[in-house]
N, C-alpha and C positions, 0 to 999 in steps of 0.2 A: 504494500500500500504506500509505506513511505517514498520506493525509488519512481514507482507513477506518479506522487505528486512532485516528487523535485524534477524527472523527466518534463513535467508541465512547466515549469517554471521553468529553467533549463531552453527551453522552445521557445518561452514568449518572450525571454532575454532575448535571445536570437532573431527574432521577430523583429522587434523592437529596435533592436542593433540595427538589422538590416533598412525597414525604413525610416529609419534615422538619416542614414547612410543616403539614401537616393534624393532624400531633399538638402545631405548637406553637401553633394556634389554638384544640386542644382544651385544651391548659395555661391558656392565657388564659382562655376562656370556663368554666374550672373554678378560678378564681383562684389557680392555684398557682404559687410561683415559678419565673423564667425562668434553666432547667437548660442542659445540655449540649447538649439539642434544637436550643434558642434559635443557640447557637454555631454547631452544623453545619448549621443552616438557614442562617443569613448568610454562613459560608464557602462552603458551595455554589451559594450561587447568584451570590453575589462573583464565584467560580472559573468559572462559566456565563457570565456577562457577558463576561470578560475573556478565555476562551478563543474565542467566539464570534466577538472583534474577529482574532485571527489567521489565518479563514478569508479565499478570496479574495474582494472584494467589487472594483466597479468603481461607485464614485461613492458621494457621500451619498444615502443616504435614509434614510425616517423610522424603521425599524427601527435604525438606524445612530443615529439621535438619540436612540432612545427607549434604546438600550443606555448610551449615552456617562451619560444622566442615571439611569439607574436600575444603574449604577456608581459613583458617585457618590454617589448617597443609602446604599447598602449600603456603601460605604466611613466615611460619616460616623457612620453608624448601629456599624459595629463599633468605631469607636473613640470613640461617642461610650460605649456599653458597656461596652468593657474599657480604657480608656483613662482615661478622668475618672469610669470611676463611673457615670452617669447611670442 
């Protein structure tokens, strides 16, 4: 019961990320300033990477690598944002 309901959650992060993501490509390519979109695009998908590591996995693989680094980059990305400014 509990990995269906974090599988749900899990999905609407992803969701979320995602059309987060198509309107803040559309801000971009309209050169308007990086709003609120921008933010819940990088929490959400931040919050996707890092819940993804809590399901069961048995051993490295490369979905396993490719989370660990693109955790990583969305971690430095938000603070490089609200943190110093950039």
């Amino acid at each position: 019961m509990f990995l269906d309901a974090f599988t749900i959650l899990h999905v609407i992060l992803s969701l979320l990320g995602i059309a987060s993501g198509f309107i803040v490509i559309y801000e971009l390519i309209a050169s308007k300033p990086l709003g609120s979109w921008n933010t819940l695009f990088l929490v959400t998908t931040l919050a996707t990477s890092v819940t993804a590591f809590l399901f069961r996995f048995h051993g490295f693989t490369p979905a396993i690598g490719l989370g660990i680094i693109s955790t990583l980059i969305l971690a430095i990305a938000l603070l490089a944002l609200y943190r110093f400014g950039l």
